[in-house]
C-alpha positions in Angstrom: 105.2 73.8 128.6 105.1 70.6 126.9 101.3 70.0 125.7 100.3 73.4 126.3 97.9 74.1 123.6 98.7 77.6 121.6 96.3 80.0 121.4 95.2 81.9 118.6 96.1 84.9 117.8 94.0 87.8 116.8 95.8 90.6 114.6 94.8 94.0 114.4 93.6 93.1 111.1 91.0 90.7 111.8 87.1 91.7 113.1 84.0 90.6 112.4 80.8 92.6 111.2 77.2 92.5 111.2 75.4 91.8 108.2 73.1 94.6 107.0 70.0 92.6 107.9 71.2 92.4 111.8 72.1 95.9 111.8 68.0 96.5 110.3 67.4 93.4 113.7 69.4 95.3 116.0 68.5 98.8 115.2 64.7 98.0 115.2 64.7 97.7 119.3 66.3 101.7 119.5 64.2 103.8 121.6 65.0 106.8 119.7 65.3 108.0 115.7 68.2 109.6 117.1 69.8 106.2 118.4 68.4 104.3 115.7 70.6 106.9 113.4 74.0 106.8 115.8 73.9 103.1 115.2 73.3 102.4 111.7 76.5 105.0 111.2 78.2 103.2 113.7 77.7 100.0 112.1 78.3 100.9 108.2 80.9 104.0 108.6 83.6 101.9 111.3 83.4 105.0 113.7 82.5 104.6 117.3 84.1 107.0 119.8 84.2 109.1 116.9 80.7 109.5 116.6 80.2 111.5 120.0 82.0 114.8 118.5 80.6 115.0 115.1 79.3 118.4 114.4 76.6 118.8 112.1 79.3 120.6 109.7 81.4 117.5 109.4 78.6 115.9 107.7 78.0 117.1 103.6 75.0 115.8 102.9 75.6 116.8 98.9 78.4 114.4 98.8 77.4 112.1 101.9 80.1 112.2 103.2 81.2 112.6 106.9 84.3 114.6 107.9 86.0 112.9 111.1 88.2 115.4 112.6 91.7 113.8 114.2 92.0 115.4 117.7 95.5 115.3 119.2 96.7 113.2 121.9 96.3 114.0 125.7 
């Protein structure tokens, strides 16, 4: 072990984002407005998985705000 080099390490804490001008880059090239939409939410709100059981009543469009429901573990 001697000389072994540590490696860093990455807490649960640390991520990276994408600027709001890649998100515009990256959600030029979506096929769809309906995949262009799934991943500017994915990219400003932090939800992923999330995103694929959103009900239209989660969303309040008065007080844009979106409601994510916690489901219970399997």
């Amino acid at each position: 072990m001697a000389g072994a080099e540590r490696q860093p390490q990455t807490r649960s804490g640390d991520f990276s984002v994408l600027s709001p001008a890649r998100v515009a880059r990256l959600t030029e090239q979506a096929e769809t407005e309906q995949d262009r939409t799934l991943l500017i939410v994915a990219a400003f709100s932090g939800l992923r998985r999330e995103l694929w059981a959103l009900r239209w009543s989660d969303i309040d469009w008065r007080l844009q705000l979106i409601h994510v429901r916690r489901s219970l573990p399997v």
